[in-house]
C-alpha positions in Angstrom: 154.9 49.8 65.0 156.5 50.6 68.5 156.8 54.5 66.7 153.4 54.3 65.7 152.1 53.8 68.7 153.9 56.2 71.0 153.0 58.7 68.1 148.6 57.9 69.2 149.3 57.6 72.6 151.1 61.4 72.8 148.2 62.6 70.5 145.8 61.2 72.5 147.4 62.6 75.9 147.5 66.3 74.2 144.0 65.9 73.0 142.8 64.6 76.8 144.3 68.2 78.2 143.5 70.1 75.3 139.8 69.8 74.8 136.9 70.1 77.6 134.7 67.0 77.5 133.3 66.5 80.5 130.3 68.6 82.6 131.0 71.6 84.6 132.5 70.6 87.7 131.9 66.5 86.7 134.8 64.5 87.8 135.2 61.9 84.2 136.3 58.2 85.2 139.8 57.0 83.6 137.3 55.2 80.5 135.3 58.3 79.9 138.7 59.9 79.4 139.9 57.4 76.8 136.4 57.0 75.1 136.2 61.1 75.1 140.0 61.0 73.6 139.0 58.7 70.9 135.5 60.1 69.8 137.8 63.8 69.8 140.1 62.4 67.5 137.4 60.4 65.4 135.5 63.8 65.1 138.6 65.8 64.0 139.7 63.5 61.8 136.3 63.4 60.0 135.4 67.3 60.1 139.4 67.6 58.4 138.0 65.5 55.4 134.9 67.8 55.5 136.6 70.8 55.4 138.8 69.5 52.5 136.2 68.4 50.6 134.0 71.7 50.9 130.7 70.0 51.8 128.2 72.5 52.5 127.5 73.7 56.1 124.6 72.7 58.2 121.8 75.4 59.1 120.5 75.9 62.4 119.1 78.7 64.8 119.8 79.2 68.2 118.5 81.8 70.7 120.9 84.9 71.3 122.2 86.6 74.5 118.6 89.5 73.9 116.7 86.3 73.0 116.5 86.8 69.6 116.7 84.0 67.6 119.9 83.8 65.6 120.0 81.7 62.0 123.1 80.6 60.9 122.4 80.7 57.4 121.7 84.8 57.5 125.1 85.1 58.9 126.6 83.2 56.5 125.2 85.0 53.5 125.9 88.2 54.9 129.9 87.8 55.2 132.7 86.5 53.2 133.9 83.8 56.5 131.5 82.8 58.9 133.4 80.9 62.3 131.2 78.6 64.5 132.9 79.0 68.1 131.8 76.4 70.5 132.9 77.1 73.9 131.4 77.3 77.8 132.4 79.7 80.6 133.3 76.3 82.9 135.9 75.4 80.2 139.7 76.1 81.0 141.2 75.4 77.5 137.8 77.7 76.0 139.2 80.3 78.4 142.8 80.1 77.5 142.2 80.1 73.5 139.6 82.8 73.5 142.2 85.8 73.8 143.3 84.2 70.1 139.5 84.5 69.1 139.3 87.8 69.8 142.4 89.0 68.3 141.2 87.4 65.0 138.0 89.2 65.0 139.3 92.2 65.9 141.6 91.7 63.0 139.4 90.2 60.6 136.5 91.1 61.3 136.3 94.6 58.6 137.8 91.7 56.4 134.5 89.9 56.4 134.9 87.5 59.2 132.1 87.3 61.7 131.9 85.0 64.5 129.0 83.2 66.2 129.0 81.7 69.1 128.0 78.9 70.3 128.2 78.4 74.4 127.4 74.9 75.9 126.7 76.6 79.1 123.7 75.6 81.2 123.6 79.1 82.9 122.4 82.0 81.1 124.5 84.1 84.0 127.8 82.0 84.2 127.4 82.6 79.9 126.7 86.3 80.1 129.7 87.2 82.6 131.9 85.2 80.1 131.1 87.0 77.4 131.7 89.9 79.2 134.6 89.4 81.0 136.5 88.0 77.9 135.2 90.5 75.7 133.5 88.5 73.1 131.9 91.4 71.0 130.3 89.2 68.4 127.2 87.4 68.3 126.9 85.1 71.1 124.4 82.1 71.2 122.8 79.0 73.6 119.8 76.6 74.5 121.2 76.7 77.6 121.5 72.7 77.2 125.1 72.1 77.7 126.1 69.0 76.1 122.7 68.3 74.7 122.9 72.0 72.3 121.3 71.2 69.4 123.8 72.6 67.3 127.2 71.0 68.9 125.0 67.9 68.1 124.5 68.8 64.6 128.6 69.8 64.2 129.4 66.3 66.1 131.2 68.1 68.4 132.5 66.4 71.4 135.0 68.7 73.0 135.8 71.9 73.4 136.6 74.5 71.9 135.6 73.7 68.7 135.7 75.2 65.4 133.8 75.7 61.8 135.1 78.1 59.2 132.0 78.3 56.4 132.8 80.7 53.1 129.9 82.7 51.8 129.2 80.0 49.4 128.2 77.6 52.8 130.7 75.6 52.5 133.0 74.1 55.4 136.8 75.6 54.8 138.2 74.9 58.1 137.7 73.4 60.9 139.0 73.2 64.7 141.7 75.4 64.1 143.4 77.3 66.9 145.8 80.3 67.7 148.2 80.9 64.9 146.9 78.4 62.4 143.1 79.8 62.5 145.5 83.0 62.1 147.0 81.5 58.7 143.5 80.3 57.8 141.8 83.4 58.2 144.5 85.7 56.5 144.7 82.9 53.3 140.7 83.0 53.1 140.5 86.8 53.8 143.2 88.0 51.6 
């Protein structure tokens, strides 16, 4: 029991520094920490059983960087793995996986992987010199709403990054997967 224990309170340490759940520049109180922790964990948990299952993917459209109005399901259809990336430029952990992000699009992307991103950002500026700066060369979306994005909502996400693989088929084949295991993932699904 004592193992058992120990074994939640280290996950729930690593997913504390590993996930951004709190507003740009927001200072979260000790309980916001542990209720963030929890709901984190209580999402993952759920979107792994998901993802195992293959339940179908949830549509929605969101504005692009030009304005145009991006729809998830016309990405989907059009390639063989479609990857949900839900980041903001204020996130430190968003910052430190997204060199992994690129280097799987880069490699998978002739493969049939396309990204879309989703940014929680409030500023269309702090988003667009993000995007640039980290070289994100795949479609790149917002409300602008931070926390309150529509599709985040949708996804239950409630830290970041965050993660959906969706197959052509629309359904959910991964999810919340970073550095070498999205790797794996992508490689199995793209062979």
């Amino acid at each position: 029991m004592t193992k058992t224990i120990f074994s939640a309170l280290a996950l729930a340490t690593v997913l504390a520094f590993a996930s951004c759940n709190c507003k740009k520049n927001g200072e979260c109180a000790k309980a916001q920490a542990e209720q963030q922790v929890a709901d984190t964990t209580n999402a993952t948990t759920q979107g792994e059983a998901q993802a195992n299952d293959g339940s179908k993917f949830i549509d929605f459209t969101v504005p692009a960087l030009d304005g145009k109005q991006v729809k998830l399901a016309d990405v989907v259809a059009k390639n063989k793995i479609t990857m949900v990336d839900f980041w903001a430029s204020w996130c430190g952990p968003c910052r430190m996986e997204m060199p992994n992000v690129v280097e799987a699009y880069k490699q998978f992307h002739d493969k049939g992987l396309e990204i879309v991103g989703v940014s929680l950002d409030e500023s269309k500026k702090d988003w667009e010199t993000a995007v640039k700066d980290m070289g994100m060369n795949w479609i790149q979306t917002s409300d602008l709403k931070g926390w309150e994005c529509e599709a985040a909502r949708l996804y239950g996400v409630r830290g970041i990054p965050a993660c959906v693989l969706i197959n052509q088929k629309g359904e959910i084949v991964g999810r919340d997967l970073r550095a070498e295991e999205l790797h794996a993932r992508l490689a199995e699904l793209l062979k």
